[in-house]
N, C-alpha and C positions, 0 to 999 in steps of 0.2 A: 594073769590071763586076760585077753580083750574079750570086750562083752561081746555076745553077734550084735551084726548089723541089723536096724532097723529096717523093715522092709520099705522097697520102693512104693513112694506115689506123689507120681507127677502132677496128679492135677491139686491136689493138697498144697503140695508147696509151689505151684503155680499161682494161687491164692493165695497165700500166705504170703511169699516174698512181694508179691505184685501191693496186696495190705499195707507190708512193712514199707515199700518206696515209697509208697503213694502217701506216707505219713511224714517221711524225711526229703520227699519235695515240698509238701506244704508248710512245713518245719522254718520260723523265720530266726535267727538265720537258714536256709533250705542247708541242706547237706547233701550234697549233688554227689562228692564222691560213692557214699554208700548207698544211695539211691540210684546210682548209674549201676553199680555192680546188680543190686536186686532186679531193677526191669533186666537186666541180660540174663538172670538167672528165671525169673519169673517167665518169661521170654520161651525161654528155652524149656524148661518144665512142658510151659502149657504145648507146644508143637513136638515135646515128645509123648504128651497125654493121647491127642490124638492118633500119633504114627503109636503107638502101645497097641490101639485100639483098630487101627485098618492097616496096618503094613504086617503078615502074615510073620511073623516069628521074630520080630522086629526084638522085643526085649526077652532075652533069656531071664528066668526067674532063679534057677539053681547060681548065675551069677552074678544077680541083683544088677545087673546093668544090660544096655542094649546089645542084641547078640553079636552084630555087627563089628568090627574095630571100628570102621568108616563113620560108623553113629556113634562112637562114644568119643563126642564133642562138645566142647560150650554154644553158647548161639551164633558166633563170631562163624562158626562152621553149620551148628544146625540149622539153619535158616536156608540155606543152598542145598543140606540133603532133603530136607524136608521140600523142597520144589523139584527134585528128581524123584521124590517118590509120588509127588501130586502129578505130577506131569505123567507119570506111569497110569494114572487110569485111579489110585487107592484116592480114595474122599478128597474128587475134584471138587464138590460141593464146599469145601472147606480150603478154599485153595489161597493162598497168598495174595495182597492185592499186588498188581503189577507193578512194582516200584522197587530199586535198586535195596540188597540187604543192609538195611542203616546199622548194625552190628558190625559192617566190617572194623572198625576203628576198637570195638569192645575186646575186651580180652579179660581172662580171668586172673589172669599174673597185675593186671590193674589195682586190685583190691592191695597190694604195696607201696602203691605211687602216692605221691603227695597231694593229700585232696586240695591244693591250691591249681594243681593240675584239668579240673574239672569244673568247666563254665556252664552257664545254661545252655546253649545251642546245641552241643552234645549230648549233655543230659535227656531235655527236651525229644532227639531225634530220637535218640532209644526210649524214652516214654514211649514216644510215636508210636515207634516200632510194635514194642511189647502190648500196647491198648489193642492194636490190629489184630494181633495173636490172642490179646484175651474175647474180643468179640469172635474169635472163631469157635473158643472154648467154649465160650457162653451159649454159641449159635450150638453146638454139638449137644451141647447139655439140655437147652430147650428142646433138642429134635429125640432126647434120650437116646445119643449114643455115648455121650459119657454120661457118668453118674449125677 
C-alpha cells in the first residue's frame, strides 16, 4: 500500500532547497550539478508560494498540486506563467525584475546528466535567478502576506 502524500508547501521547501544549494555552491570542490537542480527547484517553490497565495484557485488542495495543467511546471516554465499572472493585475508589487527567464536552459530531466556538464556561469545565472525569487518571498513575508 503507498503511504499518502505529504501535504504541499511551497514556501518550506523554497527554503529548504534554496539552504541545501546555497550549501553545495559553497562546498569546495562546489557541486554545481546539484545546486543547479535546487535553485530551479527552490526557484520555482518560492513563485509558486506566492501565486498559492494571490492567484484565485491557483493550487487545488484535494490534488495537491496547481489546479491549472498550464501551472504544473518546473521553473524552466514557471517563471513565464508566473509573469502572465503578475501582469494580470495579482501581486504587481511582487512582480519579477525585468530580465529575460534565466531558467530557460534548466530543465528537471537535468538532475541525470553528468555533473561534468555543469560550469559556474550557468549555475551562477540560476543562483541569479532564484535569489531574485527568494527576495520577493522574503519581501511577501515581511509585508505578512506569506507566513
Amino acid at each position: 500500500m503507498r503511504p499518502p502524500n505529504l501535504p504541499t508547501d511551497y514556501l518550506d521547501a523554497m527554503y529548504r532547497h534554496w539552504d541545501d544549494a546555497e550549501l553545495l555552491w559553497g562546498q569546495v570542490p562546489r557541486r554545481f550539478a546539484n545546486a543547479d537542480q535546487l535553485y530551479g527547484l527552490a526557484a520555482e517553490c518560492g513563485l509558486k508560494a506566492i501565486m498559492t497565495k494571490f492567484v484565485n484557485n491557483f493550487f487545488d488542495h484535494s490534488l495537491g498540486m496547481p489546479s491549472d495543467r498550464d501551472d504544473r511546471v518546473h521553473i524552466d516554465g514557471t517563471w513565464n506563467r508566473y509573469r502572465i499572472y503578475s501582469q494580470g493585475g495579482v501581486a504587481p508589487r511582487y512582480a519579477l525584475p525585468p530580465i529575460d527567464n534565466p531558467f530557460v536552459q534548466w530543465q528537471i530531466a537535468d538532475r541525470y546528466a553528468n555533473q561534468g556538464n555543469f560550469r559556474y556561469a550557468r549555475v551562477r545565472e540560476h543562483r541569479s535567478g532564484c535569489l531574485a525569487i527568494k527576495k520577493l518571498v522574503d519581501q511577501a513575508k515581511a509585508q505578512r502576506h506569506l507566513p
